[in-house]
C-alpha positions in Angstrom: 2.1 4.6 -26.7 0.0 3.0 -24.0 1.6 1.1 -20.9 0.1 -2.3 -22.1 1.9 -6.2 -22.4 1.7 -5.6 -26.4 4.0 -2.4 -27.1 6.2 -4.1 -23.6 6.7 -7.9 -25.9 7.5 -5.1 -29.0 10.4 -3.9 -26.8 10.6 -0.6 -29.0 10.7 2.9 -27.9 11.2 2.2 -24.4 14.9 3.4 -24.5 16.4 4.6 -20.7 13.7 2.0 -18.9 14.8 -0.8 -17.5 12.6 -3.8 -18.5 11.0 -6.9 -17.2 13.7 -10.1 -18.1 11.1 -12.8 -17.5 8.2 -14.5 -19.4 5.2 -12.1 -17.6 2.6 -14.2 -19.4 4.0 -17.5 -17.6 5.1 -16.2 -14.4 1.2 -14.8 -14.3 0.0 -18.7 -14.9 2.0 -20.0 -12.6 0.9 -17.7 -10.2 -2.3 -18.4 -10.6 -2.0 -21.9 -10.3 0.2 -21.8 -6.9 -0.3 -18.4 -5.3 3.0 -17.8 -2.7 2.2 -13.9 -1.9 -0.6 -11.9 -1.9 -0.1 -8.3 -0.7 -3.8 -6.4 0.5 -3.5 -2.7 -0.4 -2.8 -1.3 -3.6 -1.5 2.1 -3.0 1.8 3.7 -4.1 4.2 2.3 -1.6 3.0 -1.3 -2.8 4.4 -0.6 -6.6 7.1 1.3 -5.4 8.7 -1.1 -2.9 7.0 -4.9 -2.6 6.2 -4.9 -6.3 9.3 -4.0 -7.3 11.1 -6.6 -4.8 8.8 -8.9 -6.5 10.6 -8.1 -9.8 13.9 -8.5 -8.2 13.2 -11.8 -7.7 11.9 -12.9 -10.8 14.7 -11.3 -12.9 17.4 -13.5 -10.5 15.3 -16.2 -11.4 15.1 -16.7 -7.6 11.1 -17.6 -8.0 8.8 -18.1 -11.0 5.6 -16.6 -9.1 5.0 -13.0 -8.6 2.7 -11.4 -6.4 -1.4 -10.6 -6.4 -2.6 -7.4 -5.4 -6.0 -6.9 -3.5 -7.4 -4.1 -3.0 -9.8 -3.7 0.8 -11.0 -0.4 0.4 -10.5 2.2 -2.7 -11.3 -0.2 -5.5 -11.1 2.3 -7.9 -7.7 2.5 -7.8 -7.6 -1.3 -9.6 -10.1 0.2 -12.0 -8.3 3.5 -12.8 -4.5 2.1 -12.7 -4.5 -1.3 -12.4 -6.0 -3.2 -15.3 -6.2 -1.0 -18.0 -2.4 -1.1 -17.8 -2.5 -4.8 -17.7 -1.6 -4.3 -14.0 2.2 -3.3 -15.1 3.4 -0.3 -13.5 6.2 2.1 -14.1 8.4 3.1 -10.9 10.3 6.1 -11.4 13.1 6.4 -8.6 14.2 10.2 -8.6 17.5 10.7 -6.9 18.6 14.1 -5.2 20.9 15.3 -8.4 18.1 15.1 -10.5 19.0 11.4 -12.2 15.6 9.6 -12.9 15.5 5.7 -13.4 12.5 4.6 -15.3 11.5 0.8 -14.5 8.7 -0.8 -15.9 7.3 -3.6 -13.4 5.3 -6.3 -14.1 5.5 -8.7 -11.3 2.3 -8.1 -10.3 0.6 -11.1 -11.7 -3.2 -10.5 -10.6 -5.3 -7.4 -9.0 -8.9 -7.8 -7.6 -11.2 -6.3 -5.1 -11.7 -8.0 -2.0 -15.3 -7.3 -2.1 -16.1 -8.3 -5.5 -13.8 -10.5 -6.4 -13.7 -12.6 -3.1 -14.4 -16.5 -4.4 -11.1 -15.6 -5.5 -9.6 -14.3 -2.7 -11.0 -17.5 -0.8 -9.6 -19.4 -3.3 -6.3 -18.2 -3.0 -6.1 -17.8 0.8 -6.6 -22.0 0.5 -4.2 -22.4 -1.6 -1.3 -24.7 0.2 1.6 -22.9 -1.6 0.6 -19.6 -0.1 3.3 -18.3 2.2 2.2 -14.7 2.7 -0.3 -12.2 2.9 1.7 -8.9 3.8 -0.9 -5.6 3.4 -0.3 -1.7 3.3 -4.4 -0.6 4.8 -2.7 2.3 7.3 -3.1 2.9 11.0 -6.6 3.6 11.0 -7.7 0.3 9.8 -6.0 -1.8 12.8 -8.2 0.5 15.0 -12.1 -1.1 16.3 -13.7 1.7 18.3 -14.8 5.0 18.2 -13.6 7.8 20.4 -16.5 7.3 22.6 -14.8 3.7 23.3 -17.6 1.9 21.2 -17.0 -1.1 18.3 -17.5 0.6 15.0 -20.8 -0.8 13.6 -18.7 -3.5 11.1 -16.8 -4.9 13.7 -19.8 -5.3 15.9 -21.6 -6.9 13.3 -18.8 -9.6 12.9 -18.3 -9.9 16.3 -22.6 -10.6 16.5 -23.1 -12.6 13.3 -19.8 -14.5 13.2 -17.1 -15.9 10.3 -20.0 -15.8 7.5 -20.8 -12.6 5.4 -18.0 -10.2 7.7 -18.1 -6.6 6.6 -15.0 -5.6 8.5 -11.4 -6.1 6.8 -10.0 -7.5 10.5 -13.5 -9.9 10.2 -12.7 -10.8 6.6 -9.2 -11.7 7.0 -10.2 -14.2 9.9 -12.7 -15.4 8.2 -10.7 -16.1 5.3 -7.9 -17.8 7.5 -10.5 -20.0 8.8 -11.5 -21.1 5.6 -8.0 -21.8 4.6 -7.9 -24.0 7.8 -10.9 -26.1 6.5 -9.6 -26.4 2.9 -5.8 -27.4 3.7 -5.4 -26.7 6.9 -1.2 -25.2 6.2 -0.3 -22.3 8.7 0.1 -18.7 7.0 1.7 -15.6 7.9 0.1 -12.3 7.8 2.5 -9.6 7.5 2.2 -5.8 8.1 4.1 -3.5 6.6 2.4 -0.5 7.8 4.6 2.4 8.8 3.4 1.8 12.5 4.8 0.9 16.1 4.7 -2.8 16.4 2.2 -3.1 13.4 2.0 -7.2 13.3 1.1 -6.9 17.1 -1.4 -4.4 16.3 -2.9 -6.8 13.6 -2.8 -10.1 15.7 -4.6 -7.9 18.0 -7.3 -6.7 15.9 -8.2 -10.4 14.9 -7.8 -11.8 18.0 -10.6 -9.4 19.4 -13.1 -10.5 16.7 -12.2 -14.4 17.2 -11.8 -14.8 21.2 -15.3 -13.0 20.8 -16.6 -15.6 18.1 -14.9 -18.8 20.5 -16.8 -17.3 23.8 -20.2 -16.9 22.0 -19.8 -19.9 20.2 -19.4 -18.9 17.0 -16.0 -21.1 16.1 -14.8 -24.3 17.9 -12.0 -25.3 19.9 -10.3 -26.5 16.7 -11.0 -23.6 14.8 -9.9 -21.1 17.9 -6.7 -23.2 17.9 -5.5 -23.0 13.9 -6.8 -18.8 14.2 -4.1 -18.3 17.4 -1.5 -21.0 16.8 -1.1 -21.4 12.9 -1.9 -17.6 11.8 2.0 -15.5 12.8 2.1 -11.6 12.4 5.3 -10.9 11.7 6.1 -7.2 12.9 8.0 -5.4 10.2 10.1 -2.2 9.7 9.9 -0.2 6.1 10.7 3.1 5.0 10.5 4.1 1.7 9.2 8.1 0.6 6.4 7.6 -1.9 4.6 10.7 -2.5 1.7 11.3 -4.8 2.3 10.3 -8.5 3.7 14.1 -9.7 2.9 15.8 -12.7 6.2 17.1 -13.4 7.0 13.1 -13.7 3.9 12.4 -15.8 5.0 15.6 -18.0 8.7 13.5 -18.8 6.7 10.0 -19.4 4.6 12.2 -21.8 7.9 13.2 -23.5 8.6 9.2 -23.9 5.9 9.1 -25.9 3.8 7.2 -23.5 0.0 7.7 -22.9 -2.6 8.0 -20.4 -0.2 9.1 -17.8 -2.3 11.8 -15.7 -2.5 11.3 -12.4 -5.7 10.9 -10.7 -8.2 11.4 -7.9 -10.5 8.6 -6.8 -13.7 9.1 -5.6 -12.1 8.3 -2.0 -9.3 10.5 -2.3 -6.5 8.4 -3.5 -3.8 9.9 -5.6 -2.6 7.4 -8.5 -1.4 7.1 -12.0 -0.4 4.1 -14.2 3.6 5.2 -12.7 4.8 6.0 -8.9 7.6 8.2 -7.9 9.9 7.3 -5.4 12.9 7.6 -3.1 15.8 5.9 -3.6 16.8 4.9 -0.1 14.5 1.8 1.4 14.9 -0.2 4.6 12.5 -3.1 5.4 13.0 -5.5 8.7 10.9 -8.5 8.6 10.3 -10.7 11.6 11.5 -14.2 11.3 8.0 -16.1 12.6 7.1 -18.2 9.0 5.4 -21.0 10.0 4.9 -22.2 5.8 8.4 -20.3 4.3 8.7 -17.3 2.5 9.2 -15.7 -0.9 13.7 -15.3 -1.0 13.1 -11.8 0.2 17.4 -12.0 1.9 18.6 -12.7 -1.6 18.2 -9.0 -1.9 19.3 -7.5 1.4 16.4 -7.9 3.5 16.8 -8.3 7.0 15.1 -11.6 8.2 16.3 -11.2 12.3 14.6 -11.6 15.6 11.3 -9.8 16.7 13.2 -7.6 19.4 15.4 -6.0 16.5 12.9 -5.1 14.2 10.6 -3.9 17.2 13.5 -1.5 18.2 14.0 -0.5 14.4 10.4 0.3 14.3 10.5 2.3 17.7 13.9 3.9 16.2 11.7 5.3 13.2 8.4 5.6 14.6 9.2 7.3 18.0 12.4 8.6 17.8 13.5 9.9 14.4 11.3 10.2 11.1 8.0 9.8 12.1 8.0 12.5 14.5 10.4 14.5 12.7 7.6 14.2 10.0 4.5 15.3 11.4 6.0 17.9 13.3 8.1 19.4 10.0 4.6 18.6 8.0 2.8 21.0 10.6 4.7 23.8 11.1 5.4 23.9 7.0 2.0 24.1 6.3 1.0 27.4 9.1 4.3 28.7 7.1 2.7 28.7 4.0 5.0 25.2 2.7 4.0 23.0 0.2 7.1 20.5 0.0 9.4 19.1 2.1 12.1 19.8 0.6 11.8 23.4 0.7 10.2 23.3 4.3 13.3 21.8 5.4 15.4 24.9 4.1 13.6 27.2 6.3 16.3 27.2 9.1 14.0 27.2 12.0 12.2 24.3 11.6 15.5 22.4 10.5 16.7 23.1 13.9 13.5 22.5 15.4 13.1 18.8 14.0 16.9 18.1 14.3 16.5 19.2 18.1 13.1 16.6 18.6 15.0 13.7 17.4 18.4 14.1 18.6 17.9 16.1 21.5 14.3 14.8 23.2 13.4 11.4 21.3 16.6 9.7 20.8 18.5 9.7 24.3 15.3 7.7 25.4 14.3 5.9 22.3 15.3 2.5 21.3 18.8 1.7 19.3 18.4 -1.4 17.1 22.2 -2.1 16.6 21.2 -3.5 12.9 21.0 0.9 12.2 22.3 3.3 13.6 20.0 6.5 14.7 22.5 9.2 14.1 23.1 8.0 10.8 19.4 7.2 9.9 19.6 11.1 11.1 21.7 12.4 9.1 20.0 10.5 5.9 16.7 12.0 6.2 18.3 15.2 6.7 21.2 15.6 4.2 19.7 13.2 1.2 16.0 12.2 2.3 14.1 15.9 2.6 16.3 17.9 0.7 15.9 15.9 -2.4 13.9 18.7 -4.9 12.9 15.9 -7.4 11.1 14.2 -4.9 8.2 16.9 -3.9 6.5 15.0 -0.9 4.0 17.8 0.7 3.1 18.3 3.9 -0.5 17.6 2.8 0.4 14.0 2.4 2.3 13.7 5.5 -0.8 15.5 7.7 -3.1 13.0 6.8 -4.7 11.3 9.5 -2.4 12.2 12.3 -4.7 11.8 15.2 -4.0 8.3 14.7 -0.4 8.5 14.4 0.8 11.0 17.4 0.2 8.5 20.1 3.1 6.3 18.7 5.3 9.7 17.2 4.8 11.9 20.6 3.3 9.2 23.6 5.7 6.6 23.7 8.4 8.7 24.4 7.1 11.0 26.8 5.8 8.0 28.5 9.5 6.8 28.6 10.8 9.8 30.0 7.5 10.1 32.6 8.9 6.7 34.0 12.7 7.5 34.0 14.2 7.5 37.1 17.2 9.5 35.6 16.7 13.5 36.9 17.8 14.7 34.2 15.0 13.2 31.7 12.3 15.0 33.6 9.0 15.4 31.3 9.0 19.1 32.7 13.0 19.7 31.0 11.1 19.0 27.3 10.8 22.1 24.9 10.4 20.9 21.3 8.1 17.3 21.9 5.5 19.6 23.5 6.0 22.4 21.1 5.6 20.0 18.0 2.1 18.7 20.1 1.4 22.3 20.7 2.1 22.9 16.4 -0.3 20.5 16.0 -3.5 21.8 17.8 -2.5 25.2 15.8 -2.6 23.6 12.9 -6.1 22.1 13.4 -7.6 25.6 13.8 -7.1 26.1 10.1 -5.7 28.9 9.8 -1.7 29.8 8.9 0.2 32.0 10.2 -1.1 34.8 8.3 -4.4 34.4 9.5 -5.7 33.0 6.2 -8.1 29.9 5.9 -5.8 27.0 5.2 -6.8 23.4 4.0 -6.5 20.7 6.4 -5.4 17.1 5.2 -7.7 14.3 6.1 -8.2 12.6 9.2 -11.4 10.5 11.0 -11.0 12.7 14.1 -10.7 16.2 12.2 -14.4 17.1 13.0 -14.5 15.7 16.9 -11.0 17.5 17.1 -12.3 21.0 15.7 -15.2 21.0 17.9 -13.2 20.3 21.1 -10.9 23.5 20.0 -14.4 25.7 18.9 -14.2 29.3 19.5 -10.3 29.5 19.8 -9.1 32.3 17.6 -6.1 34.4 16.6 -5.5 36.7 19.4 -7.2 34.5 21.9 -5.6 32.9 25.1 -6.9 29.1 25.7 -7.3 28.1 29.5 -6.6 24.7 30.5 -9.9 23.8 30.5 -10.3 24.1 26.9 -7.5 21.9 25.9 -7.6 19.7 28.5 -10.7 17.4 26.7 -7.7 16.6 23.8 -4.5 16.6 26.1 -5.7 14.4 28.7 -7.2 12.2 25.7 -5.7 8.8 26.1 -7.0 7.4 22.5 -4.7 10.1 21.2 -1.5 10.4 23.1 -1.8 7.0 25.3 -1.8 9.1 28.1 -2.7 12.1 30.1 -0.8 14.9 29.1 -1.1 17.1 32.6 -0.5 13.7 34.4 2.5 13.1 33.2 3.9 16.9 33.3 3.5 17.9 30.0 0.1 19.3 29.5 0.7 22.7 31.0 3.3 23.3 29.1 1.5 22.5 25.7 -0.8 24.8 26.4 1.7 27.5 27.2 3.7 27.2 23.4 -0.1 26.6 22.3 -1.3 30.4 23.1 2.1 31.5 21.8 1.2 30.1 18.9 -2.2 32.2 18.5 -1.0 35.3 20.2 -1.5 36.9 16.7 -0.4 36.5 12.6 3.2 35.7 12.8 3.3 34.3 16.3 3.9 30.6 14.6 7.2 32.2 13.2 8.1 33.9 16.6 7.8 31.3 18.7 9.7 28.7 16.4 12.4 31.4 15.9 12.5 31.8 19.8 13.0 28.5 20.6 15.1 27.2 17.5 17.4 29.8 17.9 19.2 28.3 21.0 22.9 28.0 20.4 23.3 26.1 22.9 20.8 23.4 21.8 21.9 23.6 18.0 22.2 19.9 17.5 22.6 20.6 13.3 24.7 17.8 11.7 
């Protein structure tokens, strides 16, 4: 049986799924005649967690519209999962004592490509009814320049030719606000729910580069400058939701329902999907309150509508001071171990200690405490239900990709906290396991484990500018200063100077540790997780 709208109206043989309770042909209509969200991104967190609050709504009966899907830059994915499913979707939430709920979703009412299908992207963007455009496109796509400091050849082109024919996504959504100025002229929000540091901030300032450029050189008028910076609000967000890679253990139990085509797959660009995600239970989003034309009844369902300072200390909670950095560094040391999951990287006692130490020890006495969440217990979540959960298999593969553009947030923010504490006792030079995660991470970029056997690196836009920097550093070697000192002193990476603020030299110390020989990664973990006195295990 094939995920399709026909065998879901038949309502047979989908016994233990939970079903859609609303009219998906109508809902779909009305959608299309008065669009209220469109999420850009169509990735796994978007079925997991929007799509599925989506659902919530429409099976209250809270709203009779669900939400469009767009799709920037993998199109494929809308090919290969999206509408030969009749863009329904299966989320399959797997829970730590191996309980699976199967839920069929179907609120997503369209799914196009932004390229392709844009007259009806346009259309929709000037379409008065539309409250939102919230978007999952990563880190990497709020970033404009190279490493070299240089636009990236899309943006410059905008930024040269103007609102007409942009090739960048920052350039298209302007241009596309614009044109919802000129058709009805009704302010819009554009929300990110990236899982980044102040990500609406980092959105309103990727536009605002390409249109204070357009206003100076003439491009857009007065008018048009004022509706782009006074009617266009970025909400900042907070969401958290584990969403690996579809798994094939979960498309092996689908296939024992009886249902079809359920393999995942790789896009040409590298995406991961199938017509099903597999998810996390536990899910925390914190939206902004800064609406200017309403929103879809998100609160009805426990999400936290609350002042920008909250939700930009939740986000600094999670980003700088307990998962994110808990992640990368976990994700790193895992993989020179020879790791695959999480959950069984986080049974290996040493780096439990070692991550449990970075965030309670290092990060959270100078990171940010929301009051809405409490760290300790956000802590003891990811620790005792979050990672250990065997059914969930996230990989450290997943979690490694593109981490040059993630450590200045997990790693820089709070060593640039501590760098201008006046408190003694948070002295940059007092830090073990923040510069010994940084140092994890440079010997994890030689590509090598701690065997000394060629290891696969996860994707990143920096990998081969990072590699070359570390050429010629082997197993055995000892690295000067002057070899790292091009990456740690690289402010595009950390936000700062490593050796100005007092932590470079050390880095480079765990770093040769590190490479002193196979097995040094295990030695040097074990020597400086194995602290009694810093055993901060809850």
């Amino acid at each position: 049986m094939k995920l399709s709208l026909e065998n879901l109206e038949k309502r047979v043989n989908w016994k233990g799924y939970r079903l859609p309770e609303y009219d998906i042909p109508s809902m779909r209509a009305k959608t299309k005649a008065n669009p209220t969200w469109m999420h850009i991104g169509a990735g796994n967190l978007f079925r997991a967690f929007p799509a599925v609050l989506a659902q919530r709504m429409l099976t209250a009966g809270l709203t009779d519209t669900g939400v469009i899907c767009c799709e920037a830059y993998d199109t494929e994915i809308i090919d290969k999962v999206y509408r030969p499913f009749d863009n329904l979707s299966i989320c399959v939430t797997l829970y730590a004592d191996g309980v699976l709920k199967k839920e069929v979703v179907g609120s997503i009412a369209e799914s196009i490509k932004l390229d392709i299908d844009f007259d009806r992207v346009v259309e929709i963007f000037c379409s008065p009814s539309l409250q939102m455009v919230s978007m999952t496109i990563t880190e990497k796509a709020y970033i404009m320049r190279n490493s070299s400091g240089d636009y990236y050849p899309d943006i410059q082109a905008d930024m040269d030719n103007g609102p007409e024919n942009c090739q960048s996504l920052m350039g298209k959504l302007a241009s596309l606000c614009l044109k919802r100025m000129h058709a009805c002229g009704t302010p819009l929000a554009l929300v990110s729910m990236d899982n980044c540091f102040n990500n609406g901030h980092r959105l309103q300032r990727a536009m605002l580069e390409i249109i204070n450029t357009w206003f100076q050189r003439g491009k857009i008028d007065a008018s048009e400058f004022s509706y782009l910076t006074g009617h266009i609000s970025f909400p900042r967000t907070m969401i958290d939701k584990i969403t690996p890679f579809p798994n094939k253990k979960i498309a092996a139990v689908l296939r024992e329902d009886g249902l079809d085509m359920v393999k995942p797959t790789i896009t040409t660009k590298g995406s991961t999907v199938a017509c099903f995600v597999n998810t996390e239970s536990p899910q925390y989003l914190l939206i902004e309150n800064l609406f200017p034309n309403g929103h879809p009844p998100l609160e009805q369902l426990g999400i936290i509508f609350t002042a920008g300072r909250i939700v930009e200390k939740s986000m600094e909670m999670k980003a700088c001071s307990t998962l994110n950095p808990m992640d990368t560094a976990m994700a790193a040391y895992g993989s020179l171990l020879g790791y695959e999951t999480i959950n069984c990287t986080v049974r290996d006692d040493d780096i439990r200690t070692f991550i449990t130490n970075l965030s309670m020890a290092e990060c959270m006495p100078l990171g940010a405490d929301p009051g809405v969440l409490d760290p300790v217990e956000f802590v003891h979540e990811i620790l005792t239900v979050r990672y250990p959960n065997p059914y969930l298999n996230d990989t450290c593969a997943r979690i490694m990709t593109d981490t040059s553009r993630k450590v200045v947030t997990r790693y820089g923010k709070i060593l640039s906290n501590y760098y201008n504490s006046p408190v003694p006792m948070h002295k940059v030079s007092r830090l073990r396991f923040i510069p010994l995660a940084i140092a994890g991470w440079l010997r994890y970029l030689l590509g090598v484990d701690d065997n000394g056997d060629p290891m696969e690196l996860s994707p990143d836009p920096m990998m081969d500018s990072l590699q070359k920097r570390l050429e010629g550093i082997k197993l055995g070697d000892q690295a000067d200063y002057y070899q790292l000192y091009d990456i740690l002193s690289d402010r595009t990476l950390f936000g700062l100077n490593m050796f100005e603020v007092g932590c470079g030299e050390r880095v480079v110390d765990f770093f040769n540790q590190l490479i002193a020989g196979p097995g040094a990664v295990r030695a040097t973990l074990h020597k400086y997780c194995d602290d009694k006195n810093t055993d901060l295990l809850i």
